[in-house]
C-alpha positions as CSV (number, residue, x, y, z in Angstrom):
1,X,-6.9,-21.2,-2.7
2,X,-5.2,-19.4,0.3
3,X,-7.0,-17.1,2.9
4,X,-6.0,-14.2,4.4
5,X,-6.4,-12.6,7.6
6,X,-7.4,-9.2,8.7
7,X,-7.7,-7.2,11.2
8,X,-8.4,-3.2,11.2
9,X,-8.1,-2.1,14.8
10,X,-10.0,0.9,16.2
11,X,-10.7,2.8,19.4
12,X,-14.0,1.1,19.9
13,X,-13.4,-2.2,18.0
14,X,-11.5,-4.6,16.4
15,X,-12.6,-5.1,13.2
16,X,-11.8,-9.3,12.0
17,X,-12.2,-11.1,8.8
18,X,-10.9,-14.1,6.8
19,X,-11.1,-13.7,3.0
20,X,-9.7,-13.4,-0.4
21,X,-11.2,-9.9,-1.4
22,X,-14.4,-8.1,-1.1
23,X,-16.7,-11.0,-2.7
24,X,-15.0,-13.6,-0.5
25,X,-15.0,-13.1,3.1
26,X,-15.5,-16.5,4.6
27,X,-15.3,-15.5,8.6
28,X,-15.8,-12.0,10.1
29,X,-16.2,-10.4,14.0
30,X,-16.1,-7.5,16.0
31,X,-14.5,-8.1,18.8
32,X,-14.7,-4.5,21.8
33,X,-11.6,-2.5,22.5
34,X,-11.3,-2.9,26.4
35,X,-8.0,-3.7,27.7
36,X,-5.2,-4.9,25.2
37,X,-4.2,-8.2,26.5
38,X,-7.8,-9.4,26.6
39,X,-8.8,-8.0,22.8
40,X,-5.4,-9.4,21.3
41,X,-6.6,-12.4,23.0
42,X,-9.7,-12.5,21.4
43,X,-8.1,-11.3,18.2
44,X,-5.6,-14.5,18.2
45,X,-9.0,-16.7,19.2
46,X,-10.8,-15.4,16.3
47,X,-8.1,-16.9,13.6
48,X,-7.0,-19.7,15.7
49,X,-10.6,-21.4,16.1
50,X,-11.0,-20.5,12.1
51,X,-8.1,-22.8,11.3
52,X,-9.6,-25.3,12.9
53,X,-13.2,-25.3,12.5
54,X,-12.1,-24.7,8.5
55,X,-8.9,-26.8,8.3
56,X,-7.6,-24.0,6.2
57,X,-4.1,-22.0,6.8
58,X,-4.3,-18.5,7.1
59,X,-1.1,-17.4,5.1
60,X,-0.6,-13.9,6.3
61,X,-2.6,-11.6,8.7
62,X,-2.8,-8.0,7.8
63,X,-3.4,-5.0,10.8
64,X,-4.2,-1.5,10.4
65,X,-4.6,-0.2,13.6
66,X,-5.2,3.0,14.9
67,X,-2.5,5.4,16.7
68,X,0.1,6.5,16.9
69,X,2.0,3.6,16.0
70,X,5.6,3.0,15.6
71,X,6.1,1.6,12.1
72,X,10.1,1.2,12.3
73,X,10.6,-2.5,11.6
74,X,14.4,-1.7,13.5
75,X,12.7,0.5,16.3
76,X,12.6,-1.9,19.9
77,X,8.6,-0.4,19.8
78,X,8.2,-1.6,15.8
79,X,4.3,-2.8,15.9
80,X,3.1,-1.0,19.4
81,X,1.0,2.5,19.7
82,X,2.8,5.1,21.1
83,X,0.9,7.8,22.5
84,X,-2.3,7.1,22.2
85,X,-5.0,9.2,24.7
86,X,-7.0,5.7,25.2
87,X,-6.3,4.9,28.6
88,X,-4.4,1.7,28.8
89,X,-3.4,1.8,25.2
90,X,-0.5,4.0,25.4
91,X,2.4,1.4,24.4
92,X,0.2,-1.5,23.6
93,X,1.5,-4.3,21.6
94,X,-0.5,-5.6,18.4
95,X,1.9,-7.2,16.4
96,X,3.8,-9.2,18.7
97,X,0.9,-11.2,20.4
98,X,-0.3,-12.2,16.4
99,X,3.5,-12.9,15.6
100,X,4.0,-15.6,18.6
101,X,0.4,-17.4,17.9
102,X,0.9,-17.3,13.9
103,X,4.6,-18.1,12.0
104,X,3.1,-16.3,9.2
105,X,3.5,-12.9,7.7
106,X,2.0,-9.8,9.8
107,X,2.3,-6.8,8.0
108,X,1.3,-3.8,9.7
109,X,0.4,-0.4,9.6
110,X,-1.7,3.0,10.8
111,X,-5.6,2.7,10.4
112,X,-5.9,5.6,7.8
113,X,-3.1,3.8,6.1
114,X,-4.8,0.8,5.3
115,X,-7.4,2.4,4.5
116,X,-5.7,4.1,1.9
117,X,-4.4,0.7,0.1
118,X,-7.5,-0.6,0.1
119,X,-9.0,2.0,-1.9
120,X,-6.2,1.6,-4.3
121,X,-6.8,-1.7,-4.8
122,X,-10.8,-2.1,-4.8
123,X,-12.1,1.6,-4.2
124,X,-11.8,5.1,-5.4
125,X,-8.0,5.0,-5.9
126,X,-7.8,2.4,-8.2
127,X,-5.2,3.0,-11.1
128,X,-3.8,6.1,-9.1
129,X,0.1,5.8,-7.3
130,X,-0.6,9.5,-5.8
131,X,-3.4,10.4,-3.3
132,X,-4.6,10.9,0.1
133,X,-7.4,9.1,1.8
134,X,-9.0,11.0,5.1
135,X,-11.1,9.7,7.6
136,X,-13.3,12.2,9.4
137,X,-15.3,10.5,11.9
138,X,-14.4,10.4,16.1
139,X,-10.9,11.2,15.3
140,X,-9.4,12.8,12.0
141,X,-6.4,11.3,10.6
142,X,-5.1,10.8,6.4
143,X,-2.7,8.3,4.5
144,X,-0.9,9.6,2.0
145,X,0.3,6.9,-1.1
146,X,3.1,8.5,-3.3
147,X,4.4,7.3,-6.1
148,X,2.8,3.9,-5.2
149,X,4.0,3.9,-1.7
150,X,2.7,5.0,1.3
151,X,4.3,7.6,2.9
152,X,6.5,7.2,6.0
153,X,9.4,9.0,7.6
154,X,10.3,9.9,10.6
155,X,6.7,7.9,11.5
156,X,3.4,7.8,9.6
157,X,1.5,10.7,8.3
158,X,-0.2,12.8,11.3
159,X,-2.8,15.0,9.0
160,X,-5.3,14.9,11.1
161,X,-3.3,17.6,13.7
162,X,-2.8,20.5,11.2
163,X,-3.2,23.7,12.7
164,X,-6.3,25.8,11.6
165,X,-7.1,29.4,11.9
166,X,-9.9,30.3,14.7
167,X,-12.9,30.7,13.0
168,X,-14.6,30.9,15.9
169,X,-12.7,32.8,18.3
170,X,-9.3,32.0,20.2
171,X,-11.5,31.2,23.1
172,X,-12.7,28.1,21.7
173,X,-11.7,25.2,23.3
174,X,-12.0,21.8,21.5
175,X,-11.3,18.2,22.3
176,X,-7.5,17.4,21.3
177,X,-5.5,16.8,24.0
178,X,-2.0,18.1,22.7
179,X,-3.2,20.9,20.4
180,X,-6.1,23.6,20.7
181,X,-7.2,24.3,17.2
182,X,-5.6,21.0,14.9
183,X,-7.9,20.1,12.8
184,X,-8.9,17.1,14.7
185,X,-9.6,19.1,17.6
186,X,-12.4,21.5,15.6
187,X,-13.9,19.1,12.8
188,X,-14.4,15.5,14.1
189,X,-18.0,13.9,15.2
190,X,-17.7,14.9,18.9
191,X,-16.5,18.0,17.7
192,X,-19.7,19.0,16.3
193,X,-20.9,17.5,19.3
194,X,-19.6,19.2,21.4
195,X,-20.4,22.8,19.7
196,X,-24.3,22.5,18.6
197,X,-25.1,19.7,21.6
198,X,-26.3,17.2,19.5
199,X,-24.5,14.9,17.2
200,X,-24.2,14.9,13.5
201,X,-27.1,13.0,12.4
202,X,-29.6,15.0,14.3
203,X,-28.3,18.2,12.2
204,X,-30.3,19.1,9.2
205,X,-28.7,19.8,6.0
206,X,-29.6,23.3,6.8
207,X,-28.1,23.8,10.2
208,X,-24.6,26.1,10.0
209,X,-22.9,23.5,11.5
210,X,-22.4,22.1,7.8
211,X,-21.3,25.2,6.8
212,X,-18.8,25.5,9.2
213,X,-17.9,22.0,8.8
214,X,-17.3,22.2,5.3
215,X,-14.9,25.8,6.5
216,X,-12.3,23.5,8.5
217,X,-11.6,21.0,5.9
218,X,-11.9,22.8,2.7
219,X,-9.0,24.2,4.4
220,X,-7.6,20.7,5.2
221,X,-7.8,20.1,0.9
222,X,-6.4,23.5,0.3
223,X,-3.2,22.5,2.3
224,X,-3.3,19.2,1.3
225,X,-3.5,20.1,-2.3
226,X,-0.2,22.5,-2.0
227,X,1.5,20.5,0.1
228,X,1.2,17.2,-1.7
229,X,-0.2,17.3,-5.0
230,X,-2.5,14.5,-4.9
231,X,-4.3,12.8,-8.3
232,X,-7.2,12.7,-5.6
233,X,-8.2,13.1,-2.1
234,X,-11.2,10.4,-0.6
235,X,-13.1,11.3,2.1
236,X,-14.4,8.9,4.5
237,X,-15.5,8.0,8.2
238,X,-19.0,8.6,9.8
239,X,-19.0,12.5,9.3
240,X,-18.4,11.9,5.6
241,X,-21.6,9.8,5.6
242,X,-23.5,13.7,5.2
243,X,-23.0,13.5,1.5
244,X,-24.2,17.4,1.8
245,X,-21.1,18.2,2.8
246,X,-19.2,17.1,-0.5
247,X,-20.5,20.3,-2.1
248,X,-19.5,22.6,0.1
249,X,-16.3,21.4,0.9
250,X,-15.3,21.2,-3.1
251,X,-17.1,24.5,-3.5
252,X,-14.5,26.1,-0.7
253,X,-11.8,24.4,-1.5
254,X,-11.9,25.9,-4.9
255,X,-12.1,29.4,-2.8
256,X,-9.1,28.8,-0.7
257,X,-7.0,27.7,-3.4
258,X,-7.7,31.2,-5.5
259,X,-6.6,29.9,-9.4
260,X,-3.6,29.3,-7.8
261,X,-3.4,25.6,-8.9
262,X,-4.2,25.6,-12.5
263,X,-4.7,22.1,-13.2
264,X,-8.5,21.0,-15.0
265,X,-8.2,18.0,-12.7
266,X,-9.3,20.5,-9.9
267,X,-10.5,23.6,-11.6
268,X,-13.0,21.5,-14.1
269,X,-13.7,18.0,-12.5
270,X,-13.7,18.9,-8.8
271,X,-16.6,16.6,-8.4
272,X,-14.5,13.6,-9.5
273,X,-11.6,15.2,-7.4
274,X,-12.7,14.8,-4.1
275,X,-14.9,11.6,-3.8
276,X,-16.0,9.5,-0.8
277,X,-14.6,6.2,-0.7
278,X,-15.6,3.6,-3.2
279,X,-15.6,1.3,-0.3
280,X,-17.4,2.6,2.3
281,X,-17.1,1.8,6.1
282,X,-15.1,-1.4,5.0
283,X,-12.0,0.5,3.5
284,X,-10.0,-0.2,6.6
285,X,-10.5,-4.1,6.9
286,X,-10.5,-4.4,3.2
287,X,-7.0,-2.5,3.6
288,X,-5.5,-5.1,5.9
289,X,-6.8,-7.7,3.6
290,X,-4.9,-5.8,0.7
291,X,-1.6,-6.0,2.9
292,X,-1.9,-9.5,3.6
293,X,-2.3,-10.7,0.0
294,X,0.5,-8.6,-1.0
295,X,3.1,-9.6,2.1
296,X,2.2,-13.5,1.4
297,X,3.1,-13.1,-2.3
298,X,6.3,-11.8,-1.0
């Protein structure tokens, strides 16, 4: 039976596994984000040394990596992050150091992305060829699949920099580097942080940081609803883990949207609507395992 290699990489770590599929992971590490050159290293180590310690072939290596990232197989950039904030990072390499270690298939893609396809082929999204999977954790970013395809065009999907209206006051100043009030820069975990002095899980269910939570990306579905018509929308990433907020968020979203969108999908079954991942935390490797499977059977 072949294996497959994955490798979801994020702003902290580098998430590694050898597998077949959920049930079958055979090898797994984290490996810490530090410089690039040194965690690609460790990243090529990681398969290398499972080669030969197993004597099996790893037939394709699958990377969702977080961004920006040029996806452009004919850009000169195709498999690099572009303008990341990470210091170092900006411009980084992933594909090409996995490419000259391994003459095997390395598709690639954004984080969120592969998140996405691994829903639709273990998780929440399974049977659908139209919905958006969110991640709503340190940073806030969504794949969008359409008609069975993930979306790209000029690059990948940037949801997680929508403007918002001030709810709080044009004074507010968030975290975002290149926008003041994106939705990234109001509703992710240092976010809340950053407002109430203490982070998510020391909040009570209670505290009005929920409610406003829940006010920034009910707003988030609304436009995502109108501007993309999704069978559903999956919420995941650390913030998600307050499965308090669910409520409220369908609850407003139904607000925002006013009747406008008179399908029973939204209006009757919100609940099954917007879900959290079926998945969990392991969306994202379990994405890049998806991607390797499907690039090795050509």
């Amino acid at each position: 039976m072949a294996v497959y290699g994955a490798v979801e990489g994020g702003g902290t770590k580098f998430n590694c596994l050898v597998g077949t599929g959920p049930d079958d992971i055979r090898a797994e590490i984290r490996i810490p984000t530090t410089k690039p050159a040194e965690t690609m290293r460790l990243v090529v180590d990681f398969f290398r040394d499972y080669e030969s310690a197993s004597g099996e072939k790893i037939a394709a290596i699958g990377v969702a990596c977080f961004g920006p990232v040029d996806l452009n197989p004919e850009s000169s950039t195709y498999g690099c992050i572009t303008t990341t904030p990470k210091p170092f990072w900006g411009g980084a390499p992933i594909v090409a150091p996995l490419k000259a270690a391994f003459d095997v298939p390395i598709p690639f893609e954004v984080d969120v992305n592969g998140a996405a396809l691994g829903e639709a082929r273990w998780g929440a999204a399974q049977g659908l060829r139209n919905f958006v999977y969110y991640t709503i954790g340190t940073g806030i970013g969504a794949g969008a699949m359409v008609n069975g395809k993930m979306l790209h065009g000029l690059m990948h999907a940037e949801m997680g920099h929508q403007m918002m209206p001030s709810l709080e006051g044009a004074d507010y100043k968030g975290l975002c580097p290149y926008h003041t009030h994106c939705l990234e820069d109001m509703a992710t975990g240092p976010a809340i942080e950053k407002r109430w002095g203490t982070s998510a899980e020391n909040l009570p269910p209670d505290h009005p940081a929920w409610a406003l939570e829940a006010d920034y990306l009910s707003l988030a579905m609304h436009n995502t609803v109108c501007m993309l018509s999704p069978e559903r929308i999956i919420l995941g990433g650390g913030v998600m883990n307050q499965m308090h907020l669910f409520p409220l968020i369908r609850e407003k979203t139904l607000q925002h949207l006013g009747g406008y969108i008179q399908k029973k999908e939204i209006l009757e079954h919100i609940d099954t609507y917007i879900v959290p991942p079926g998945l969990g935390g392991r969306a994202g490797m379990m994405g890049a395992l998806a991607m390797a499977i499907e690039a090795a059977a050509g």
